[in-house]
C-alpha positions in Angstrom: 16.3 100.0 177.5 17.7 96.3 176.7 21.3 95.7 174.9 20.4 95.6 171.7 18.2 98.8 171.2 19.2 101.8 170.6 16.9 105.5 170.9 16.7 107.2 167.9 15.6 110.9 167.6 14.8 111.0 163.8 12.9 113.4 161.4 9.4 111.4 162.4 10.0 111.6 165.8 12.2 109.8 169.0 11.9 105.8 168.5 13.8 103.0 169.9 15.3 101.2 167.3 15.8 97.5 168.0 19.1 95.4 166.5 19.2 92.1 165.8 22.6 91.4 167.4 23.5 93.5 170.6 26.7 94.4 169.1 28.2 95.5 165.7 30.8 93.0 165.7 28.5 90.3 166.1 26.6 90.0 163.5 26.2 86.5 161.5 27.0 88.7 158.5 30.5 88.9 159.7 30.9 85.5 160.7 29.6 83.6 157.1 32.3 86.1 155.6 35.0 84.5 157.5 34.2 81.2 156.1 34.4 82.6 152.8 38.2 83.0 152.9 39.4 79.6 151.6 36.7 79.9 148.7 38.3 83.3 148.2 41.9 82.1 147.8 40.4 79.7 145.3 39.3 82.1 143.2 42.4 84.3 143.3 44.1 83.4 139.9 40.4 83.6 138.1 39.5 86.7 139.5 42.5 88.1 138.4 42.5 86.5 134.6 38.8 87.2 134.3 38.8 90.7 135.4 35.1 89.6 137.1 34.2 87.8 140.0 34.0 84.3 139.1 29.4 83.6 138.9 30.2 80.8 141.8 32.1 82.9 144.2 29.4 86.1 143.4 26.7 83.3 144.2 28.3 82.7 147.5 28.6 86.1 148.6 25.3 86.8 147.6 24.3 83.9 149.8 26.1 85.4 152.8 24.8 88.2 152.4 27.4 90.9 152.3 25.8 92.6 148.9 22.8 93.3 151.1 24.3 94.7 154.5 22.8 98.3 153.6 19.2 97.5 152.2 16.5 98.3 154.7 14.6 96.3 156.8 11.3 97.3 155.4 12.2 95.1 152.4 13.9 92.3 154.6 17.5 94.2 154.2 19.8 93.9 157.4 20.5 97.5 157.7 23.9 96.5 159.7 25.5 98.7 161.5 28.4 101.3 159.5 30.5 99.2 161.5 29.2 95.9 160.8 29.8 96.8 157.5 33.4 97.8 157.9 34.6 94.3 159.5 32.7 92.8 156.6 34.5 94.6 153.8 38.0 94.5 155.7 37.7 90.6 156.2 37.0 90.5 152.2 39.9 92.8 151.1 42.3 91.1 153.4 41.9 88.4 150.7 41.2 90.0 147.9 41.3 93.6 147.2 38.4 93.1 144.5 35.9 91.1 146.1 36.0 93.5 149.3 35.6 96.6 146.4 32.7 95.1 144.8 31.0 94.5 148.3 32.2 97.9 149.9 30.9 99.1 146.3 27.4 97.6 146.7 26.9 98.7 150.2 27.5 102.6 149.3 24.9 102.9 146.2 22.5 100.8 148.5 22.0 103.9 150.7 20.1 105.5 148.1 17.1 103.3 148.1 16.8 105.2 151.4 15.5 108.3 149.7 13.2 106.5 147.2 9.2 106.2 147.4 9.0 103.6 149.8 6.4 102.3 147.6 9.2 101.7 145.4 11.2 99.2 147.7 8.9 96.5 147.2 8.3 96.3 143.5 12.5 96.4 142.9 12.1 93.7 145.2 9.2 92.0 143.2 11.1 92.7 139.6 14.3 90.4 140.9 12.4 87.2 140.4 13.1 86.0 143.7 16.7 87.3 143.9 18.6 88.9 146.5 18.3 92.6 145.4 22.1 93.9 144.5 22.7 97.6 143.7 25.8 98.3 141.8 26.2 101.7 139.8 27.5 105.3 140.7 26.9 108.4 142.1 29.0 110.7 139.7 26.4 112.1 137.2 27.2 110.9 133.8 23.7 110.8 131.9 21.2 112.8 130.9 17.6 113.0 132.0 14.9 114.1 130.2 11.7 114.9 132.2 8.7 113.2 130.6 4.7 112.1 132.3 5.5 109.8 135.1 9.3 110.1 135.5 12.4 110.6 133.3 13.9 109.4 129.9 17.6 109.0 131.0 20.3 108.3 128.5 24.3 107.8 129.4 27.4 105.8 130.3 28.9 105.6 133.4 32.5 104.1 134.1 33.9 102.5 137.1 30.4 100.0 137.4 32.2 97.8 139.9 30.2 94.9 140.4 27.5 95.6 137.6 28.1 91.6 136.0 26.3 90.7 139.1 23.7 93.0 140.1 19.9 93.5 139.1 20.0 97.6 139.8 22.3 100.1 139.1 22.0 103.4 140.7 22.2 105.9 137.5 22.9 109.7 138.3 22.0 111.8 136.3 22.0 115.9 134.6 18.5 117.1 134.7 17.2 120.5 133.5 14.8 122.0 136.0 11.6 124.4 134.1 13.8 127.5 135.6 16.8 126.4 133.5 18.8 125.3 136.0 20.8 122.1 136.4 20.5 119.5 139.3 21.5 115.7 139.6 19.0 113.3 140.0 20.0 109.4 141.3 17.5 106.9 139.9 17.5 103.0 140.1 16.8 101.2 136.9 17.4 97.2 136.5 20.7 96.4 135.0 18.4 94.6 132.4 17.7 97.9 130.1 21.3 98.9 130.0 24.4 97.2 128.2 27.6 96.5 129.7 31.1 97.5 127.8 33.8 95.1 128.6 36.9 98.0 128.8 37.6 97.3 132.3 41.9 96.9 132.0 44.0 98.6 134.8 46.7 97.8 137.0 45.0 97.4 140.0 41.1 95.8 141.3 41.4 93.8 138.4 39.0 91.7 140.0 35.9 94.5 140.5 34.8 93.9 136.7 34.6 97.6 136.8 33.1 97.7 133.4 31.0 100.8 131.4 27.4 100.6 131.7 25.2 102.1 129.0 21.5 103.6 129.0 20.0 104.8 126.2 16.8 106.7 126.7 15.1 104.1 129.3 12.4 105.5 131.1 12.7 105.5 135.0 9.3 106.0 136.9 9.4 109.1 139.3 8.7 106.8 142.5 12.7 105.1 141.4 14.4 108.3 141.8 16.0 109.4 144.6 14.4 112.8 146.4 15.6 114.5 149.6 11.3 114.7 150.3 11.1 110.6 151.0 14.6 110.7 153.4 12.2 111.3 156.1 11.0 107.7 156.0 13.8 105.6 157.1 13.2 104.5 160.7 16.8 104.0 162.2 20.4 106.6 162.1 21.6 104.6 158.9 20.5 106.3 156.4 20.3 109.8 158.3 22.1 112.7 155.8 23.4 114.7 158.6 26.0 111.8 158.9 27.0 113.2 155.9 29.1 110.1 153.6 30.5 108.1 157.2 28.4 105.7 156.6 28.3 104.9 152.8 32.1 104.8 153.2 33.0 102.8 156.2 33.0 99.9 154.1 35.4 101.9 151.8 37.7 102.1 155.2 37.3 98.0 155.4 39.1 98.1 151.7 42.3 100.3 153.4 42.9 98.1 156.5 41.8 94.8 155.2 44.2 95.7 152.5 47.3 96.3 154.8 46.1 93.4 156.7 46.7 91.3 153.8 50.2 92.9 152.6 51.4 91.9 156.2 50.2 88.5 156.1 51.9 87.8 152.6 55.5 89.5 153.8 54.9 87.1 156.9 54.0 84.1 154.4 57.3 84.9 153.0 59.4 84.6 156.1 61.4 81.5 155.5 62.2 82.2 151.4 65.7 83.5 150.5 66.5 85.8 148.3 68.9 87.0 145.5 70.8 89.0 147.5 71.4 86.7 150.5 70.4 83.2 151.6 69.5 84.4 154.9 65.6 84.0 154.8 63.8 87.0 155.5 62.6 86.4 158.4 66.3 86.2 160.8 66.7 89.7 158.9 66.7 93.0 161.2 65.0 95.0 158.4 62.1 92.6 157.7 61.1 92.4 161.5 61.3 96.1 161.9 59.4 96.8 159.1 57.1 94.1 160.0 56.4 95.4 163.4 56.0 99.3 162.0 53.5 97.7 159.4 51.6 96.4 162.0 51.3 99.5 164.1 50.6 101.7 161.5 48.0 99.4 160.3 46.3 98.8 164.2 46.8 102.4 164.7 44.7 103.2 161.9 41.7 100.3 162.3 41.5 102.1 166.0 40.9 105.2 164.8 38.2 104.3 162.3 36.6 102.1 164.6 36.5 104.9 167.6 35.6 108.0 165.0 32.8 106.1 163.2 31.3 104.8 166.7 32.0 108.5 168.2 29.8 109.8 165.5 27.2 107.4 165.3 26.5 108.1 169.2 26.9 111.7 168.4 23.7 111.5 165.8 21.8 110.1 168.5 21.9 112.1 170.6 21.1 115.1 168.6 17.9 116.5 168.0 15.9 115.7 164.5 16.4 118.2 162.0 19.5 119.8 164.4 23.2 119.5 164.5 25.7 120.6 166.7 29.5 121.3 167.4 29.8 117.8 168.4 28.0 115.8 165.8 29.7 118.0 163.3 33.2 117.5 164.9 32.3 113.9 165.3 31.3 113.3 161.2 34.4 115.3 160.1 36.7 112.7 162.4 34.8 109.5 161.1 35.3 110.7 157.3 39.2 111.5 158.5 40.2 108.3 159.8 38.2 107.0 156.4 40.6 109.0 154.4 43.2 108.0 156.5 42.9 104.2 156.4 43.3 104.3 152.8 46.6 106.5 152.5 48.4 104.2 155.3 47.1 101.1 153.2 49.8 102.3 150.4 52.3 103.8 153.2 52.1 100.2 154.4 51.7 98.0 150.9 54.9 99.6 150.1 56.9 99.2 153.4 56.1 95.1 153.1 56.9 95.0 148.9 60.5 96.6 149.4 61.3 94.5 152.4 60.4 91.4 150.8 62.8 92.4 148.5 63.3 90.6 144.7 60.4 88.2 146.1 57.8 91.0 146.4 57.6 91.3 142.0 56.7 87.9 141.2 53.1 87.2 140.9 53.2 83.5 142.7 52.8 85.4 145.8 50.3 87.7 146.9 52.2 90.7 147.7 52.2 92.4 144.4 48.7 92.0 144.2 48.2 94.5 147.5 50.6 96.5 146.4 48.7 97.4 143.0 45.4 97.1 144.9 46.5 99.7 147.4 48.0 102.2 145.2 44.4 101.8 142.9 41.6 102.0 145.5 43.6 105.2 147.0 42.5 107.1 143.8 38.7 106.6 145.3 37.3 109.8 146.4 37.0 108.7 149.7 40.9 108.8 149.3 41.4 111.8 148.4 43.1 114.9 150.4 40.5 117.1 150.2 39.0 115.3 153.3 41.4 116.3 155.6 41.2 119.7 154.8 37.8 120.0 155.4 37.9 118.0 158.7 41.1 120.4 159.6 38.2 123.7 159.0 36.4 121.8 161.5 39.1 120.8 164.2 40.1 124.7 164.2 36.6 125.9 164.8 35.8 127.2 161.0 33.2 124.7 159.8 33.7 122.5 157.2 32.8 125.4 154.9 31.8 124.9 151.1 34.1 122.5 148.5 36.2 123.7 145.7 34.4 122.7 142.5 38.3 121.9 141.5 39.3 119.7 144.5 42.1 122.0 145.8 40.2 122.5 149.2 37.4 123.9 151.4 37.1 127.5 150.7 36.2 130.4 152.7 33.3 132.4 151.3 34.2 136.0 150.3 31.8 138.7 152.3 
């Protein structure tokens, strides 16, 4: 087997999947979003009075490629690596917190097309007019889906549509009623074109994201554009396989928590030769500043090393496990990758706050880029990929008890009662 191919044992059978690029940190993807940076800094002010990405600087992503990392190859996507996709999103954030959301954003609904008729893939492809296809939307189940002949009638409002001003898709989950009475969610793509966008997007933080509502009112979504756990046997590579559970459709969301730090660091540092209030000894000859400096920049290495091992742990872990099977070791190896995911996001606040109060009456003003990572950090913690109910689940799983089901109520895994 060359570098560059990797054997995959999937649902259809054991395949060698071949890569483009013989490593994950190699892909052109990566290297046209570092050239982005300067036209990124451009933009900063507008992203941040327009609550949007500016329509040039969405163009140029677009054209680089980053809204497409996750799309698969049977449609011409890149189907990049979880990794791949992690430097991408991290490189973005470390600029702006909002253009890395809206990318990280895109990636994670793009998964879904994964589980549609593959029949389907094509004729999203043929309704974009020649257009990249971009995926923005949300897997929290805010409509309502009427079965009808041929599909669904779906009517709803989502918030939180990061990205939506720029995409042709949104992924719209859904309530459906099953003929036994029972409720199940059902994720369906429709084109942002049938819906209407509510401009109410005003927070503290991801201004940028253009996070707007998007509305649906009793559109009809073919059956072959909704997502079914009977069509996840298609996909040829370990991408889009579910027994990686969310590790991939949120180690982009881990790019958001380092490249976020990243940035915090690099704007203290940017500060180093300014004075302030307090004494006219610039910050940088000052013990406090260099310590908290150097602790910034552990914490912040620490953390990228961890997601970078745990997410490549588990992706070698998949492989080597049977279709249809898991084991202790894949099982350990998922909990750790969504861990260190949780955990890149939490140190990106423990370390947006160590740089703002050591830059001092500097870190409040607005002319500097500080309190911009601050307000980013604090806001993209609130994700679900954030939240503490990840390492609870991945502590079941470290002691040896299974990850066990969820707490409808988010207080933890629970233990089921005999």
């Amino acid at each position: 087997m060359g570098r560059g191919e990797t054997i995959y044992r999937g649902l259809m059978g054991t395949a060698v999947v071949r890569t483009d690029h013989p490593h994950w940190s190699e892909h052109p993807v990566i290297d046209a979003t570092r050239q982005l940076g300067p036209a990124i800094l451009n933009a900063a002010s507008e992203i941040e009075k327009q609550r949007r990405l500016p329509d040039e600087l969405a163009s140029q992503l677009t054209d680089a490629g980053v809204f497409q990392m996750y799309q698969p190859r049977s449609i011409g996507g890149a189907e990049v690596h979880p990794l791949t996709a992690f430097a991408v999103v991290e490189e973005l954030a470390r600029h702006d917190g909002s253009v890395g959301w809206c990318t990280q954003v895109s990636a994670a609904v793009t998964v879904f097309l994964a589980s549609l008729d593959p029949e389907a893939l094509p004729e999203m492809v043929d309704l974009c007019d020649g257009a990249p296809l971009h995926v923005a939307g949300s897997a929290r189940p805010f409509g309502k889906a009427i079965k009808v002949e041929g599909g669904y009638r779906v009517t709803g409002q989502w918030n939180y549509a990061s990205g939506v001003r720029h995409a042709n898709w949104f992924l719209a989950t859904s309530f459906a009623d099953k003929p036994d009475g029972s409720v199940v969610t059902r994720s369906m793509l429709v084109p942002v074109a049938a819906g209407e966008i509510v401009a109410n997007w005003d927070v503290m933080g991801m201004k940028g994201t253009g996070s707007d509502d998007f509305v649906l009112d009793d559109v009809f979504v073919p059956q072959h554009r909704i997502s079914a756990r009977s069509w996840s046997e298609q996909p040829p590579g370990p991408l889009y396989d579910t027994r990686l559970n969310m590790v991939p459709t949120w180690a982009p969301t881990a790019g958001i928590g380092t490249g976020l730090a990243r940035g915090a660091i690099e704007a203290l540092v940017g500060l180093g030769e300014v004075a302030s209030t307090g004494s006219p000894d610039p910050l940088r000859t000052r013990p406090a500043v260099q310590e908290a400096v150097a602790q910034a920049e552990a914490i912040t290495s620490s953390a990228r090393a961890f997601v970078v091992e745990s997410i490549e742990a588990a992706w070698e872990a998949l492989i080597d496990c049977p279709p249809g099977t898991s084991s202790e070791e894949l099982e350990r190896a998922v909990a750790r990758g969504q861990l260190a995911i949780t955990h890149s996001l939490n140190e990106a606040v423990r370390v947006a706050d160590l740089c703002f109060h050591a830059a001092g009456t500097n870190a409040i003003s607005s002319a500097n880029r500080l309190e911009r990572f601050l307000r980013d950090a604090h806001t993209a913690v609130q994700h679900a990929a954030g939240q503490p109910i990840h390492r609870q689940v991945a502590g079941r799983v470290l002691l040896g008890l299974g990850a066990g089901p969820v707490d409808p109520f988010r207080v933890g895994p629970s233990t089921p009662k005999s």
